[in-house]
Phi, psi and omega in degrees: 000124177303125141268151176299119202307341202194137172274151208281001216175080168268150179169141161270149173242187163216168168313125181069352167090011154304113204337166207221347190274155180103006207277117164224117171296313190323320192322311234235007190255142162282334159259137165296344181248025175320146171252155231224355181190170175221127222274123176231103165292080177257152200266154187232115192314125193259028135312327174252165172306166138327320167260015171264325163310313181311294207302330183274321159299325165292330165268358132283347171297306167270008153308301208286327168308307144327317160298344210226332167121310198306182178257143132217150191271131169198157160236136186272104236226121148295154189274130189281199209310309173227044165252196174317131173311313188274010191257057161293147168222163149264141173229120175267089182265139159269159180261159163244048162284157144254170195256134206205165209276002216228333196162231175243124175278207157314171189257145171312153188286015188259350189238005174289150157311161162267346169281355183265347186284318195266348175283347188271021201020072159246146193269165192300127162320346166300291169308333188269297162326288170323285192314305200298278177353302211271295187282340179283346144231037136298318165272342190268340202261323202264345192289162184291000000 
């Protein structure tokens, strides 16, 4: 599989767009093999421009921020030389922290057990996907 060499477009956001530097998730974990983030693939209707494509990811990159507290990160990928012409994506990382004015805090509620989400009457990361899912296509039904 080919991949596409560079991304058309990166950046981090954060909740509320709040600066992101100094940030070291490794910092704060106890396992070396804690994971530090969390990888969100998306696909992007090649119907819009580059910069509707921008646009649709940034505003779901900061949905996710917000929901959730967290940093995220994402790059936008054009399709390569030789594979579907239409498979512009996305890649999203989340930390899985949330960001707080002092770093990275408690773990996001997406990265909570599901047995601590429902004794807390939250719904189960399961249900939680499904939703991200759901508003991500819902903004894609909705873009210009």
């Amino acid at each position: 599989m080919q991949r596409s060499s560079c991304p058309q477009a990166s950046e981090p956001i954060g909740p509320e767009n709040d600066p992101l530097s100094g940030m070291r998730p490794s910092a704060l974990e106890k396992r070396s093999d804690a994971r530090l983030a969390r990888e969100f693939e998306i696909a992007l209707p090649h119907e819009l421009s580059a910069e509707q494509r921008l646009a649709l990811t940034r505003a779901f990159a900061l949905h996710l921020a917000n929901r959730y507290g967290a940093a995220v990160d994402f790059a936008i990928h054009r399709p390569g030389g030789g594979g579907d012409i239409r498979n512009s994506h996305a890649h999203l990382m989340m930390t899985t922290r949330q960001l707080t004015e002092t770093g990275l805090g408690d773990k996001a509620l997406l990265e909570r057990e599901n047995r601590w989400l429902l004794a807390n009457h939250l719904p189960p990361s399961q249900l939680q996907l499904k939703d991200l899912r759901q508003a991500l296509g819902a903004s894609c039904q909705h873009a210009p």
